[in-house]
KOLDOZA-537515 format. One record per residue (C-alpha): x, z, y. Coordinates in steps of 0.1 Angstrom, whole numbers, plus 5000, padded with zeros to 4 digits. Example, Ala and Ser with C-alpha at 12.3 -4.5 7.8 and 13.67 -1.06 7.14 Angstrom:
BEGIN
512350784955/513750714989/
END
This chain:
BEGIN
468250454930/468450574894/471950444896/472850654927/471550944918/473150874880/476750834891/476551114919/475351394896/478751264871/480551294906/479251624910/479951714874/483651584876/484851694910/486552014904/488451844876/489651574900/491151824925/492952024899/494251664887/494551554922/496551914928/498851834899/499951494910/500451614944/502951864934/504951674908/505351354928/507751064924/509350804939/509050424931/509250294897/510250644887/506850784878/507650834844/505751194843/502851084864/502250804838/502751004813/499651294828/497150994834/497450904799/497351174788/493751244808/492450884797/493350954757/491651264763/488551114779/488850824746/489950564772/491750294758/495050164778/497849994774/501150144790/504450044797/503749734824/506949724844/507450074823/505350324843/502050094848/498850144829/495849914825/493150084809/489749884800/486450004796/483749774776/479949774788/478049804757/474949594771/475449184771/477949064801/480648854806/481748934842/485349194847/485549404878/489549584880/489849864899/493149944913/495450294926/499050364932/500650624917/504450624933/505350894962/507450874992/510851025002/509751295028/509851655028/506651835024/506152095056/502652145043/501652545031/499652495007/499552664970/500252264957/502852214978/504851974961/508252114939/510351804942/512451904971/512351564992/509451404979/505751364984/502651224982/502451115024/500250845014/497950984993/498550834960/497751124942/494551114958/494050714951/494750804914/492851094908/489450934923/490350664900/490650844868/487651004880/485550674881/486850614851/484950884837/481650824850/481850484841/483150584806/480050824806/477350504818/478950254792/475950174772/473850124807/475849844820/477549464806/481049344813/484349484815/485849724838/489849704841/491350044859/495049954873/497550284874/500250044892/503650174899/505950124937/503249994956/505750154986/509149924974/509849554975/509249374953/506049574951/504949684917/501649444921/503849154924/505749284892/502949404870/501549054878/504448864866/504049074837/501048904825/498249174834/495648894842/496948614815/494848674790/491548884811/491648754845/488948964863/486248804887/487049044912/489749354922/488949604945/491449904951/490350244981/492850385004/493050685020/492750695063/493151005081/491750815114/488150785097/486151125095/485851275057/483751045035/483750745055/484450425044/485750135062/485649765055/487149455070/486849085056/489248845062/492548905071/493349285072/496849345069/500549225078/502449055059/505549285056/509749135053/512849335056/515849235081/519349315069/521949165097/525849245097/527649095128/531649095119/534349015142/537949135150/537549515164/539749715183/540849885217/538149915234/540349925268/541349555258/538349335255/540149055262/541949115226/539049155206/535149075195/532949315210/531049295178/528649565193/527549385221/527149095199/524249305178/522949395216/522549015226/521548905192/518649175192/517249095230/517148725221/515448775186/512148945205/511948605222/510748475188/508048685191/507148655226/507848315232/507548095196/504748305180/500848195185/499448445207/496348455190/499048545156/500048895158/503248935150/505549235152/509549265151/511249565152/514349715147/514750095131/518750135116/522150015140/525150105126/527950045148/530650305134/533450305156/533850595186/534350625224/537050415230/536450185192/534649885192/534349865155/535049545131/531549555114/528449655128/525049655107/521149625116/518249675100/514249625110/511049485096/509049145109/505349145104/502848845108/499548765101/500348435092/502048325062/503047975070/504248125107/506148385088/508548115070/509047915101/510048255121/512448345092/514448015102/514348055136/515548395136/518348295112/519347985135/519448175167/521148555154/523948315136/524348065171/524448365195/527348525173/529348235170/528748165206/530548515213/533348495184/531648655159/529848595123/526348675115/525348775079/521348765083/519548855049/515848845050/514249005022/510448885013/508049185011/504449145009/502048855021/498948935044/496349095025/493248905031/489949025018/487748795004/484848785029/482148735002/482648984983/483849255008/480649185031/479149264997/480649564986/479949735024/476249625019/476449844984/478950125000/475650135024/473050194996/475150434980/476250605015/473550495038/474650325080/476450675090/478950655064/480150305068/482950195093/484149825105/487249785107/490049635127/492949475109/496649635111/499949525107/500849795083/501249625046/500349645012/501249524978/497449494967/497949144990/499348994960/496249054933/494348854960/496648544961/494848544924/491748634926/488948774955/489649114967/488649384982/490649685002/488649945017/489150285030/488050675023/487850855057/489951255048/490051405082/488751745089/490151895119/487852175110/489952225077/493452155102/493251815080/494151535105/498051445100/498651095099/499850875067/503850945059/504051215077/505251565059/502151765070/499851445058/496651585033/493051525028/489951715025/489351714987/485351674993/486051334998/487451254964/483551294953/482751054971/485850824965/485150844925/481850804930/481550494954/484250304936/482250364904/479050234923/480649924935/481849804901/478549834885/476949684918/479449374911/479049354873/474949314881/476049044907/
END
């Protein structure tokens, strides 16, 4: 209990710091891989704080480290995002972001402010606990390859390879200062669909004369959800959809080249590379049945994000000493995606959410949308839970 009431007192201490910080990344965000001045802020902070990093992973990424002064040999990494998205901000708020075309819809800002901000109160309890905490400021978390993957290839665990990685999200479904936690499988794994049927175009009066390349894409799309429907487990959920359809010819042109683009989800890994083939195989037999060619480019995004059950069922039981039963939410798994998927192909981890709705506030917009934001009460709790869990883990 000395613990708790330890770590929420630093909370206390710390929040209006972590707004104003919070604030400043909200306004000044940027897009993936490009966050050169948001790296640049948060180490600023950590030098300030005497927080030792290194910078530079995949050349906006930081991995700061913070050494327990009692005996311990066990590492905890904590992770958050820092890239935005590319969506106007219709939000009226005095931190309104100034990068016309840009924002934080996800909440990144508010994923790395909470973070610096358990950096502080663990930096503040060093000499009360043993081990090592590493604190991941990871870049493009929303573009393939995903900057996980990348920071990964890098060498970030080579020489420390941490016992355990957890990383908090922001969810506008769950009421302010909530959390939510789901072992096992939680989210889809995540692959973009590039398709270009090509054939000769023309007339549109004279079928007879050319490839109706359009119809082609129409036939080729129908038959694809048949993978889903009919070739997928039932008890696998799996999504395909398709989102761009370029077919650029006019009312009476049935153009030469027409172009698709759409995203497949799974739960299922091994699923997910025998569904790549089949889709392949059938897109490229329907166009050649008609007269056509099929270009189909699948592009590998992110592997389902499984949370170790141990410690996941573990860190709810602490989120519930440091929250108590109200505050704590199971729940379902998704087939949205997320880079963190691939620190867990490495080591157990953990994904978990921070409720930020307050309709009372007008705080409710959804993830990626231009009106998204969060109550800023919740970051207290966001530092100060995250900080809990890793020195609830280290004593484990």
């Amino acid at each position: 209990m000395e613990m708790i009431n330890q770590i929420k007192a630093l909370s206390k201490e710390f929040i209006p710091e972590i707004i104003k910080i919070r604030r400043h990344l909200h306004m000044h965000p940027e897009l993936s891989f490009r966050e050169f001045e948001t790296s640049k802020y948060v180490r600023q902070i950590l030098q300030q704080a005497g927080i030792s990093f290194q910078e530079g992973i995949v050349q906006t990424g930081i991995v700061a480290k913070i050494h327990g002064q009692k005996e311990g040999h066990k590492i905890i990494a904590l992770r958050a995002d820092l890239d935005a998205l590319p969506i106007d901000e219709l939000n009226d708020i005095p931190y309104k972001s100034v990068n016309k075309g840009i924002m934080h819809a996800c909440g990144h800002d508010a994923h790395a402010a909470s973070l610096i901000g358990t950096a502080m109160i663990l930096n503040r309890m060093k000499e009360d606990f043993g081990g090592l905490i590493m604190l991941i400021f990871q870049p493009g978390e929303e573009k393939a390859p995903g900057g996980a993957k990348l920071m990964l290839e890098e060498g970030i665990f080579d020489e420390v390879k941490p016992d355990l990685i957890l990383a908090q999200h922001v969810m506008p479904s769950l009421p302010a200062g909530t959390v939510g936690f789901c072992p096992g499988a939680y989210m889809a794994s995540s692959d973009e669909i590039y398709l270009t049927v090509k054939g000769h175009g023309g007339h549109a009066a004279m079928p007879h004369k050319i490839t109706d390349n359009v119809l082609v894409v129409s036939h080729i799309i129908v038959a694809l959800q048949q993978i889903v429907s009919r070739n997928a487990d039932p008890f696998s959920p799996t999504v395909l959809s398709f989102g761009k359809i370029i077919a650029d010819g006019a009312v009476n042109v049935i153009p030469s080249e027409v172009t698709v683009e759409g995203t497949f989800r799974t739960m299922n890994d091994t699923w997910r590379k025998d569904a790549h083939q089949q889709m392949i195989r059938l897109a490229q037999s329907i166009a050649t049945g008609m007269g056509a060619e099929c270009d189909f480019k699948i592009v590998e995004g992110y592997p389902v994000l499984h949370n170790d059950p141990d410690s996941t069922n573990l860190s709810r039981a602490f989120a519930r000493e440091f929250l108590d039963d109200a505050g704590i939410v199971d729940l379902e798994s998704r087939m949205t995606a997320e880079d963190f998927a691939f620190y867990g192909r490495q080591v157990p981890a953990t994904f978990y959410r921070l409720g930020t709705s307050n309709p009372a506030k007008g705080i409710s917009a959804e993830l990626h949308t231009p009106y998204f934001n969060i109550d800023e009460d919740v970051l207290e709790t966001g530092m100060g839970l995250m900080a809990y869990l890793a020195l609830r883990h280290l004593q484990e």
